[in-house]
C-alpha positions as protocol buffer text, in pm:
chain_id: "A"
residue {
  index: 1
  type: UNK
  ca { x: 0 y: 0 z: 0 }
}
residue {
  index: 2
  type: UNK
  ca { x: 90 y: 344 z: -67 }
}
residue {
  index: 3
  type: UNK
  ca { x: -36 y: 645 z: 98 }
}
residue {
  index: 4
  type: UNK
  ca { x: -164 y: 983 z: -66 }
}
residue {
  index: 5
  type: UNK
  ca { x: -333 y: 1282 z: 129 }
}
residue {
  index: 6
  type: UNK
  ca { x: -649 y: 1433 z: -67 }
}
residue {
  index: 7
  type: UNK
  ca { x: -725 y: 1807 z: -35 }
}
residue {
  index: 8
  type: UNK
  ca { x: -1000 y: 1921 z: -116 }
}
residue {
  index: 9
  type: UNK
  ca { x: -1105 y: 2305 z: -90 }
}
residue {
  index: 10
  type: UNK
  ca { x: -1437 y: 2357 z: 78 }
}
residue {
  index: 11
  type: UNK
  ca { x: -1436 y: 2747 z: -77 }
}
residue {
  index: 12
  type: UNK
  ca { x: -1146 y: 2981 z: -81 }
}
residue {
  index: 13
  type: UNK
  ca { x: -937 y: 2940 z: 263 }
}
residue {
  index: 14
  type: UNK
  ca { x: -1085 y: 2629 z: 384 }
}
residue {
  index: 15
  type: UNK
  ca { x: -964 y: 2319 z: 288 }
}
residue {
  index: 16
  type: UNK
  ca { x: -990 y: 1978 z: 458 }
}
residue {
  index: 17
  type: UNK
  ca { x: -716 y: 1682 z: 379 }
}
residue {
  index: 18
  type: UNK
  ca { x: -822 y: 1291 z: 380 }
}
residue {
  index: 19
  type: UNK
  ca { x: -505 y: 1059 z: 350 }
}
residue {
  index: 20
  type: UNK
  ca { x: -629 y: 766 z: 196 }
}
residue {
  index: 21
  type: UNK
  ca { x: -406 y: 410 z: 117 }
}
residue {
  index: 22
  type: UNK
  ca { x: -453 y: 245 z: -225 }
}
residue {
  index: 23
  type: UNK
  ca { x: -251 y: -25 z: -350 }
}
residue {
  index: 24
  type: UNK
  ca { x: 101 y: 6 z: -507 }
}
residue {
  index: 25
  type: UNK
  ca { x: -2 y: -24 z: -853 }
}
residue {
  index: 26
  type: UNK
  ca { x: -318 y: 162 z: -836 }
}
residue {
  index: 27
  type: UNK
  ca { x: -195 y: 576 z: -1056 }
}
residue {
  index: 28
  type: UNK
  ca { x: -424 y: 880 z: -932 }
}
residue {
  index: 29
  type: UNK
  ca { x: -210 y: 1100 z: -1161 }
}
residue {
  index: 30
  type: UNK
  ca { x: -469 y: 1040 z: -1439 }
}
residue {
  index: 31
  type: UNK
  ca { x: -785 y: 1071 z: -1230 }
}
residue {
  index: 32
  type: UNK
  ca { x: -967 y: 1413 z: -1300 }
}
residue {
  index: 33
  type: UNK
  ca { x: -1125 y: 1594 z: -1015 }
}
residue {
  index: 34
  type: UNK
  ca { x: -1456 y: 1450 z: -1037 }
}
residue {
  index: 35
  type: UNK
  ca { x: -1279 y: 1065 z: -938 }
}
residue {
  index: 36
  type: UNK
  ca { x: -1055 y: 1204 z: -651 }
}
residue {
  index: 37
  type: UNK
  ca { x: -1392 y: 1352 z: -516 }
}
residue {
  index: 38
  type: UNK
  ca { x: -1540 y: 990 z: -576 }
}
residue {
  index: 39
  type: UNK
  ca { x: -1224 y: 851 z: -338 }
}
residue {
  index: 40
  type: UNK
  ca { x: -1273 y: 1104 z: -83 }
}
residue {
  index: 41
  type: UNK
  ca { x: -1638 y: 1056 z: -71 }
}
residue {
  index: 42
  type: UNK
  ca { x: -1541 y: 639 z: 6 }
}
residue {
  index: 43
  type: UNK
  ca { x: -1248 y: 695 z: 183 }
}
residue {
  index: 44
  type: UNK
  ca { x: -1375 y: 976 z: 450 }
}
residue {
  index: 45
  type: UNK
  ca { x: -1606 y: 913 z: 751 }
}
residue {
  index: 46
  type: UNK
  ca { x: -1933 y: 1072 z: 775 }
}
residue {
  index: 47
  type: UNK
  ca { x: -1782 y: 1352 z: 1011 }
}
residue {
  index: 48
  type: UNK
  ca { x: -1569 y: 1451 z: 752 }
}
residue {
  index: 49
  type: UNK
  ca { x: -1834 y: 1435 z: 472 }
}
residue {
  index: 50
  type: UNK
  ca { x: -2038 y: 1673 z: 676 }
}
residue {
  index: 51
  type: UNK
  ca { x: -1768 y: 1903 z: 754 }
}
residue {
  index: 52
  type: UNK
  ca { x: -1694 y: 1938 z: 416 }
}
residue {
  index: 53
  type: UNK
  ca { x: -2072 y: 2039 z: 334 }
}
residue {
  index: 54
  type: UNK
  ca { x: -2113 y: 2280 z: 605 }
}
residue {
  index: 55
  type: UNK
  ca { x: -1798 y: 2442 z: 492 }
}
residue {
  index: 56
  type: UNK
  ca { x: -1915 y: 2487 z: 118 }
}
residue {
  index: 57
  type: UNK
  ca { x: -2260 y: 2680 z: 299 }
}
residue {
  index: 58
  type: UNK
  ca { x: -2030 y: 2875 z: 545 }
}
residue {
  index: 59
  type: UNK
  ca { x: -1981 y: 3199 z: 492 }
}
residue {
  index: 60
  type: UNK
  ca { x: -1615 y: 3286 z: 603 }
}
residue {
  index: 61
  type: UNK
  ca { x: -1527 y: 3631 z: 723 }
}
residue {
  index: 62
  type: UNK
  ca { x: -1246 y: 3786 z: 501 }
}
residue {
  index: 63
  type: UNK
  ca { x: -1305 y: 3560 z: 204 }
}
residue {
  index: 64
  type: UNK
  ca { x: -1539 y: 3641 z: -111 }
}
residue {
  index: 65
  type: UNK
  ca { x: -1705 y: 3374 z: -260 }
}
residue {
  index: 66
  type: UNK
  ca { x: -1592 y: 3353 z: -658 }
}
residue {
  index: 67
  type: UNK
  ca { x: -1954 y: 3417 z: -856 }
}
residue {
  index: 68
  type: UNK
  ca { x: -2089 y: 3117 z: -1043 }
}
């Protein structure tokens, strides 16, 4: 097993990490953002999912939200 960390940015400032162990052979380089997400989303516990969702609806003082 090898181990990575994934980082993830809730919104500009906040950003939680998940390390995560995946087999020797196994190559994230290729994976787009939308697959790491898909690891996180197995590898993380429920407190961590929900962290990450009340960060996205926090407003944070001192940081601007980009517009969509």
């Amino acid at each position: 097993m090898q181990w990575f960390v994934l980082v993830l940015e809730a919104q500009p400032g906040a950003r939680l990490r998940q390390p995560i162990a995946l087999s020797i052979g196994f190559d994230i380089s290729g994976l787009d953002d939308g697959a790491l997400f898909s690891l996180f989303k197995q590898a993380a516990p429920v407190e961590s999912r929900d962290l990450l969702s009340k960060l996205r609806a926090a407003k944070l003082p001192g940081i601007t939200k980009p517009a969509s």
